[in-house]
C-alpha positions in Angstrom: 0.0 0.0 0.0 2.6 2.4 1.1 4.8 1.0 -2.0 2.1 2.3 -4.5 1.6 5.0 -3.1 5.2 6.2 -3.6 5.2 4.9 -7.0 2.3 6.9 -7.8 4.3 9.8 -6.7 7.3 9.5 -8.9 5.3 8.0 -12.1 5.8 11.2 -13.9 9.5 11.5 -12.8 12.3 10.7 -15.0 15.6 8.8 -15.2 17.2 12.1 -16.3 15.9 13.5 -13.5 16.7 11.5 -11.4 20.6 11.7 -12.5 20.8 15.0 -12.7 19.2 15.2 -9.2 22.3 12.5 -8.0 24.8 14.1 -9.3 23.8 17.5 -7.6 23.9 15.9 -4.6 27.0 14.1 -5.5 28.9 17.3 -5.7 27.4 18.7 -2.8 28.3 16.0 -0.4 31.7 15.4 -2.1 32.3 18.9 -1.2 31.4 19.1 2.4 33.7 16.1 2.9 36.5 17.6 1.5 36.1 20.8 2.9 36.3 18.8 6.7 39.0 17.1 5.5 41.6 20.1 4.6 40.4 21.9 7.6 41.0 18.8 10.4 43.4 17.0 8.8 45.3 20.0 6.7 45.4 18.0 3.7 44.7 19.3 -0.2 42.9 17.0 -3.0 43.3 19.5 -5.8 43.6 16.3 -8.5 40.3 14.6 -7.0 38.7 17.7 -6.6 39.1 18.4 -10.4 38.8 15.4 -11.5 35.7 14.3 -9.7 34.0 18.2 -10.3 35.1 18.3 -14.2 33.5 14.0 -14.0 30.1 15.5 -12.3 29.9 19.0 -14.0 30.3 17.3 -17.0 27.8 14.9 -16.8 25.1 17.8 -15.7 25.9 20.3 -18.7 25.3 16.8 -21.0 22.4 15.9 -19.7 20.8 19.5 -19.5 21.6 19.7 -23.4 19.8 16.7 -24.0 16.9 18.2 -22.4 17.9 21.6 -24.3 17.5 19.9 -27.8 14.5 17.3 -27.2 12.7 20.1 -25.9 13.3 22.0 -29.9 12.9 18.9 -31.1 9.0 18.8 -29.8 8.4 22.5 -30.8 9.7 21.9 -34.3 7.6 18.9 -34.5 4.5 20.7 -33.1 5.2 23.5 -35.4 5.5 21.9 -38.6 2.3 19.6 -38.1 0.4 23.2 -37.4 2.0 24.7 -39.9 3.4 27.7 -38.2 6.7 28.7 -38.8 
């Protein structure tokens, strides 16, 4: 019961979503664990930092571009089957 219920909340919700949603969070925590780190234990992850930022950053800017053109893609279509345009 509570299952479906759940379900029926995140029908409409999808897997781009939900990736772009994980790797904001991703970042976020990556960051608050390496910002403890340097301050207790006075040690620098410049290469990991990059690396995993560039990895994540990447990842979001691709998948908001696939959103970017799919979105174009459905006016185009809509335009061209009303004839507008």
């Amino acid at each position: 019961m509570i299952i479906q219920k759940i379900k029926s909340k995140f029908k409409n919700v999808h897997s781009l979503d939900v990736y772009v949603t994980f790797s904001i969070l991703s970042l976020i925590v990556y960051t608050i664990i390496s910002q403890y780190i340097s301050i207790y234990y006075e040690v620098v992850l410049d290469t990991l930092t990059t690396c995993f930022f560039g990895f994540f950053g990447g990842e979001i800017v691709t998948c908001g571009l696939i959103k970017i053109f799919k979105f174009r893609d459905k006016e185009k279509i809509s335009e061209e089957i009303d004839g507008v345009g």
